[in-house]
Kinemage of the C-alpha trace (Angstrom):
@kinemage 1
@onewidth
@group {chain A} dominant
@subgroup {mainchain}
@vectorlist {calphas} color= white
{ca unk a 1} P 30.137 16.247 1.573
{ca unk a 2} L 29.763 12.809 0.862
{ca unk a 3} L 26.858 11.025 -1.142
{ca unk a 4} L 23.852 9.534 1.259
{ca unk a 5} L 21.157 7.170 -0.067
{ca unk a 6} L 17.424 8.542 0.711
{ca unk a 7} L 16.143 7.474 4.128
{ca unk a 8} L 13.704 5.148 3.675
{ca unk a 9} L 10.413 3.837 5.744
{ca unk a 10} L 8.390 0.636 5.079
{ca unk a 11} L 5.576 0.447 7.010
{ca unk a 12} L 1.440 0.009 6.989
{ca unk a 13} L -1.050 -1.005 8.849
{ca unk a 14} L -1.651 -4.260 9.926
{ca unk a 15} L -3.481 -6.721 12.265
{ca unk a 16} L -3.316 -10.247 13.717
{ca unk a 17} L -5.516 -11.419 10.844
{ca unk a 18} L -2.523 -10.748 8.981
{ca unk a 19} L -0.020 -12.749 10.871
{ca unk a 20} L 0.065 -15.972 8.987
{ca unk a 21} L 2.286 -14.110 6.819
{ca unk a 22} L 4.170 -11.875 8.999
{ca unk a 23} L 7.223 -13.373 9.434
{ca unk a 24} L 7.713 -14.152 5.771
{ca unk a 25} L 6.824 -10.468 4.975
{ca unk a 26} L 9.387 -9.148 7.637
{ca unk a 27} L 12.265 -11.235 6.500
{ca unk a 28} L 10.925 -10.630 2.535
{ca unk a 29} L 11.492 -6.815 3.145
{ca unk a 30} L 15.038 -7.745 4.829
{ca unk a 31} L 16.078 -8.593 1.601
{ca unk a 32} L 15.871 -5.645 0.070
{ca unk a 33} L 18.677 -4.314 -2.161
{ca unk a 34} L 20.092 -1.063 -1.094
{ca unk a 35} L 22.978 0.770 -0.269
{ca unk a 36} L 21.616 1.063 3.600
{ca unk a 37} L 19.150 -0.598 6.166
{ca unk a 38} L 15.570 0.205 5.537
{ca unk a 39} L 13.489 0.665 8.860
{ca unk a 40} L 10.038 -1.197 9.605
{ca unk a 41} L 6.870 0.306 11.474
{ca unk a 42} L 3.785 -1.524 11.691
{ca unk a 43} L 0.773 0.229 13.001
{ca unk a 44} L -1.376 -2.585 14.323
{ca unk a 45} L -4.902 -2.346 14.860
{ca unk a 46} L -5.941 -5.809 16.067
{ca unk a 47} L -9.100 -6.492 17.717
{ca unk a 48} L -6.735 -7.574 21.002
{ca unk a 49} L -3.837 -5.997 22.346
{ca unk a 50} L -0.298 -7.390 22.531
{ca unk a 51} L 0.077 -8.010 18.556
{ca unk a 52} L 2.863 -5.041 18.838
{ca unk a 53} L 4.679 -7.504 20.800
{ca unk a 54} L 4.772 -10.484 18.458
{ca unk a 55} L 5.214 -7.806 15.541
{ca unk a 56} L 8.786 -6.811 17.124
{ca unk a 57} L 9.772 -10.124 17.545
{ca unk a 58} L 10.429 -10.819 14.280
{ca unk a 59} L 12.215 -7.289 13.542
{ca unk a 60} L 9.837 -4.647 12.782
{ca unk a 61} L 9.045 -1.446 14.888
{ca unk a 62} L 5.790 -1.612 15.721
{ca unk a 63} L 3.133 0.083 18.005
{ca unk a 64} L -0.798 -0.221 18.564
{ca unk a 65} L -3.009 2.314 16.778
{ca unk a 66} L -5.483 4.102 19.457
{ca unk a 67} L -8.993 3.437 18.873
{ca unk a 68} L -12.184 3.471 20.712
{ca unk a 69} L -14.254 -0.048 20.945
{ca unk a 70} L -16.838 0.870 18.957
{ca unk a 71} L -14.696 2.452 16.228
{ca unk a 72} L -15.585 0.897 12.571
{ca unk a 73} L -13.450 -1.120 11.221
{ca unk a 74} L -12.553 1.704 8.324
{ca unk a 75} L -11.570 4.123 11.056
{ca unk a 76} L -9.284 1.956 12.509
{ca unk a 77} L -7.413 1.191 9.450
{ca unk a 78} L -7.410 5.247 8.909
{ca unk a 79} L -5.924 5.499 11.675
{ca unk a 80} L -3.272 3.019 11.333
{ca unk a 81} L -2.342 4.558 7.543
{ca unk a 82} L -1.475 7.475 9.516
{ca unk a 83} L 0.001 6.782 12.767
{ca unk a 84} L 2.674 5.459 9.207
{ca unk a 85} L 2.515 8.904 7.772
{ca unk a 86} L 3.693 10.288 11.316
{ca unk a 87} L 6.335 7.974 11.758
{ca unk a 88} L 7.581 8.591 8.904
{ca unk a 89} L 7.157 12.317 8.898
{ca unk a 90} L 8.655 12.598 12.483
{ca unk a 91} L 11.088 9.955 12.033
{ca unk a 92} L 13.011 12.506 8.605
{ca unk a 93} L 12.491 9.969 6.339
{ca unk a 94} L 12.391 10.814 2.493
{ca unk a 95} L 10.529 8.139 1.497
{ca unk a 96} L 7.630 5.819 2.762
{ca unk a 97} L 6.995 2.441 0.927
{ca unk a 98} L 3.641 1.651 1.798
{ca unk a 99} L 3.674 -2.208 1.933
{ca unk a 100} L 1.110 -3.801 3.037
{ca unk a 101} L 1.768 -6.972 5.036
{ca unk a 102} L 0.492 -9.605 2.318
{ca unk a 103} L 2.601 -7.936 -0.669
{ca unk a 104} L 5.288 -9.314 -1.783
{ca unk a 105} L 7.479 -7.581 -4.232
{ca unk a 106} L 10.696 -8.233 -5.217
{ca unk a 107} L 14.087 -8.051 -3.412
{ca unk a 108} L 15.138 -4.793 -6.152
{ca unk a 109} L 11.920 -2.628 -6.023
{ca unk a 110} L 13.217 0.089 -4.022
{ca unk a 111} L 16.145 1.001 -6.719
{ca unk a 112} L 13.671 0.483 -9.456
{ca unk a 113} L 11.042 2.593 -8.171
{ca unk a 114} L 13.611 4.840 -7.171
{ca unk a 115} L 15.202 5.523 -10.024
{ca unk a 116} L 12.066 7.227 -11.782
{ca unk a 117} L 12.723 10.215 -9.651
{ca unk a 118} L 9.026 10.342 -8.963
{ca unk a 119} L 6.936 11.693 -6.001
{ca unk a 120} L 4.185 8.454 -5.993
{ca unk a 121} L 5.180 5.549 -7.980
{ca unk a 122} L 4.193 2.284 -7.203
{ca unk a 123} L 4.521 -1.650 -8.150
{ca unk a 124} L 1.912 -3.507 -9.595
{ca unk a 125} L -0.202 -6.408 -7.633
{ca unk a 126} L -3.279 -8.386 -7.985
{ca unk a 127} L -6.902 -8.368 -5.920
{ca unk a 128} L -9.763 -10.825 -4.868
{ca unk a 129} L -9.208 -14.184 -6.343
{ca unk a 130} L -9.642 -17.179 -7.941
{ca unk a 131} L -11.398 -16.147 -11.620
{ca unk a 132} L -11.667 -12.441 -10.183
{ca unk a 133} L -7.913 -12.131 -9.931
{ca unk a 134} L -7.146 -8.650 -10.999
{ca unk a 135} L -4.788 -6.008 -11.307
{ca unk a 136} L -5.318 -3.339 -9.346
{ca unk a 137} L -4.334 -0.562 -11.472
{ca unk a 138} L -6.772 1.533 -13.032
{ca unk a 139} L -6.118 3.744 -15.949
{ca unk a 140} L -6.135 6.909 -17.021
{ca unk a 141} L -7.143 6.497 -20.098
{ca unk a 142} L -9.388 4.257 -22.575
{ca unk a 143} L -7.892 0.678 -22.697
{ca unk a 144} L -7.238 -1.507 -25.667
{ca unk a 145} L -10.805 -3.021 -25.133
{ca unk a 146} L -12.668 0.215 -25.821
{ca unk a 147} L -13.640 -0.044 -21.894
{ca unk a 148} L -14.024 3.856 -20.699
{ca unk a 149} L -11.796 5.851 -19.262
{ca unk a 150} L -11.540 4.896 -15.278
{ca unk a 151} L -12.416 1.058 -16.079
{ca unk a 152} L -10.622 -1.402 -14.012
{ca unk a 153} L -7.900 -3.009 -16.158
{ca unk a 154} L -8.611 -6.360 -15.818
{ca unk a 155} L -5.766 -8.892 -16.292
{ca unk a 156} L -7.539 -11.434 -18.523
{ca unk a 157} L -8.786 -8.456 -20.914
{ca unk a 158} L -6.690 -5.760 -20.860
{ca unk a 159} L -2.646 -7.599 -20.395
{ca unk a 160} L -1.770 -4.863 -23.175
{ca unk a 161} L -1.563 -2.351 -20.564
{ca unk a 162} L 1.005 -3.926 -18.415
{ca unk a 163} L 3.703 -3.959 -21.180
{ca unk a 164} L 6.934 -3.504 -18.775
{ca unk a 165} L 6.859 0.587 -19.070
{ca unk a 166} L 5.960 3.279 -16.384
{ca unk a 167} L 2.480 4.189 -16.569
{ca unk a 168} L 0.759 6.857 -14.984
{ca unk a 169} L -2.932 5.919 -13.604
{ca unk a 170} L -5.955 7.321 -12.140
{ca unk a 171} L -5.631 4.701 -9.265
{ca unk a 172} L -3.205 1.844 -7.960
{ca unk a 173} L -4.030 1.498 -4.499
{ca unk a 174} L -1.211 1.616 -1.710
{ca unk a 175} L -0.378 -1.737 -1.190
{ca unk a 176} L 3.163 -1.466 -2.776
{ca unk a 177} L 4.010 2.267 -3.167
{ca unk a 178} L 6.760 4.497 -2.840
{ca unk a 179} L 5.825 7.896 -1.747
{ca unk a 180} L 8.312 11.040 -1.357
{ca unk a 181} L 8.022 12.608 2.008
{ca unk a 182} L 6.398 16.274 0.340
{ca unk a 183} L 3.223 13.983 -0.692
{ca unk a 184} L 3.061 13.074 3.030
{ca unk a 185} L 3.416 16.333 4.330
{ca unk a 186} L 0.717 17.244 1.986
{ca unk a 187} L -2.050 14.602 2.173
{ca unk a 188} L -3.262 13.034 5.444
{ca unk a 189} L -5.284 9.745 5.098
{ca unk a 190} L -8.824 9.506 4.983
{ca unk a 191} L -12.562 8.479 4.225
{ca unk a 192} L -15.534 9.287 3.871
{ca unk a 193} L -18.533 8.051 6.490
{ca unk a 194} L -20.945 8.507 3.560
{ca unk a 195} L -19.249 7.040 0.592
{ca unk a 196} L -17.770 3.910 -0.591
{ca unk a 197} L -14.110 3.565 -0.982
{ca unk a 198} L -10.989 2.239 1.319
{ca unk a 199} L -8.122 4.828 2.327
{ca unk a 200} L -6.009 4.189 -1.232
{ca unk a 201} L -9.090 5.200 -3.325
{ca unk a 202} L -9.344 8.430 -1.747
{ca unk a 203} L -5.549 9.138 -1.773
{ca unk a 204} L -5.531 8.771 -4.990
{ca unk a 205} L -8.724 11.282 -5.439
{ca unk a 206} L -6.616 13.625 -3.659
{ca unk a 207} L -3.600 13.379 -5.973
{ca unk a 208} L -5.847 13.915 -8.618
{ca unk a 209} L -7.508 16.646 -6.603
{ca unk a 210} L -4.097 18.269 -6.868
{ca unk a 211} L -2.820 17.468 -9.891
{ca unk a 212} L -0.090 14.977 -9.002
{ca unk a 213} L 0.180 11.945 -10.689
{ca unk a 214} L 0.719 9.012 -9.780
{ca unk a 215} L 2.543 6.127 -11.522
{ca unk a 216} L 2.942 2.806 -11.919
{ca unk a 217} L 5.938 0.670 -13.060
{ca unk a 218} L 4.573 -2.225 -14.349
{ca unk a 219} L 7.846 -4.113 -15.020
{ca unk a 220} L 7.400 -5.043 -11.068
{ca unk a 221} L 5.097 -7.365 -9.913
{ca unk a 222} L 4.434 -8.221 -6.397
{ca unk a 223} L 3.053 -11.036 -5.034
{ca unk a 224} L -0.417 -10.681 -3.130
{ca unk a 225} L -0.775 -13.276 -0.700
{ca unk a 226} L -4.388 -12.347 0.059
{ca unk a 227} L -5.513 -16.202 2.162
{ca unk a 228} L -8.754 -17.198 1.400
{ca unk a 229} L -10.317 -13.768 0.543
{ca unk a 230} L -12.814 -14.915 -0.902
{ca unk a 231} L -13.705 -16.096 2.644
{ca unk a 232} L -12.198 -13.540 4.437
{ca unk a 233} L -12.790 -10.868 2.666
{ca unk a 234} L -16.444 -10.794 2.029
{ca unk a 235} L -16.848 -10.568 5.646
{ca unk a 236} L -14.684 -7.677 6.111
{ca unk a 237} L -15.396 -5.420 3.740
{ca unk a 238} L -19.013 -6.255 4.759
{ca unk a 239} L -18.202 -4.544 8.391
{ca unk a 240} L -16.103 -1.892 6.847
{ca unk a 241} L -18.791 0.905 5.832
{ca unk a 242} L -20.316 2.851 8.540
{ca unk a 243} L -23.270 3.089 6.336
């Protein structure tokens, strides 16, 4: 029997918010190195319908997440993180990279992650902006700074932690991280009404919850190409909580 590469899923949510870099994105994940074509899914959850449509266009597979109008804005994006679990559940895939559609890592990441044979293992890749451009990673232990364990490692403190080895961490978020099928089958994206914290924050609660780590190769970096979020941002997280 002859030698078959995993099957492999990118996908995430999205919306048309997102769209002034979704072509780049879809041809970006085109370029991928490996040994066979990756498949796209893109659960949209746009305010309008008909984003699907455009989303296709360029070459993904895409389909419109089911939500009720009055539906916060957290809920939504719960729902799209796992309309991506399905897909990729249903569709026998062994892997999902969970990209989000303003990441963009480089054209080698899936071999690299791949070959540290781990469940949840992930690429790392800045938030916010401007002088509060951060890594995303937190640790899971004390940094070189003294800061306690579970501090944010912050790039322009702690750039001794990022020093081109696999790390494991307490968090990484989701926005560039490949996750083995039995993970899927065993955590189901959520959040809590009555506490802070987006879908990755809680995923990674449950891994801990579980005692699975999860790692982080910081050798890869991906580009964030978060527009304006100072701006932007602000105003969404502000109509995120349902609180």
């Amino acid at each position: 029997m002859s030698w078959k590469p995993p099957k492999i899923l990118v996908g995430a949510p999205t919306a048309d918010v997102k769209n002034y870099c979704a072509e780049d994105w879809v041809e970006n994940v085109k370029r991928f190195l490996y040994p066979t074509e990756v498949d796209v899914f893109l659960a949209d959850n746009s305010e309008s319908k008909g984003n699907e449509k455009y989303l296709k266009s360029l070459g993904a597979q895409s389909q419109r997440v089911n939500f009720a109008p009055d539906d916060p804005i957290i809920s939504r994006i719960t729902k799209g993180h796992n309309l991506v679990r399905q897909k990729a559940l249903e569709g026998g895939y062994d892997f999902l990279l969970h990209l989000e559609t303003d990441i963009f890592p480089p054209d080698d990441v899936l071999i690299r992650l791949l070959a540290h044979r781990k469940a949840v293992v992930g690429a790392s890749y800045d938030v916010f902006d401007w002088h509060d451009r951060e890594p995303v990673m937190i640790q899971i232990k004390e940094e070189h700074d003294k800061e306690p364990s579970g501090a944010h490692v912050k790039g322009k403190h702690n750039l001794l932690a990022y020093d081109g080895n696999l790390t494991q961490a307490w968090a990484n978020g989701i926005g560039c991280v490949l996750i083995h099928k039995s993970i899927l089958e065993l955590i189901e994206f959520r959040y809590d009404k009555d506490r802070d914290g987006f879908c990755d924050s809680w995923f990674a609660y449950d891994l801990r919850a579980k005692g699975i780590p999860m790692y982080v190769d910081t050798s890869i970096y991906a580009y964030h190409q978060n527009k304006d979020w100072r701006k932007f941002g602000n105003e969404f997280v502000s109509k995120v909580h349902t609180y």
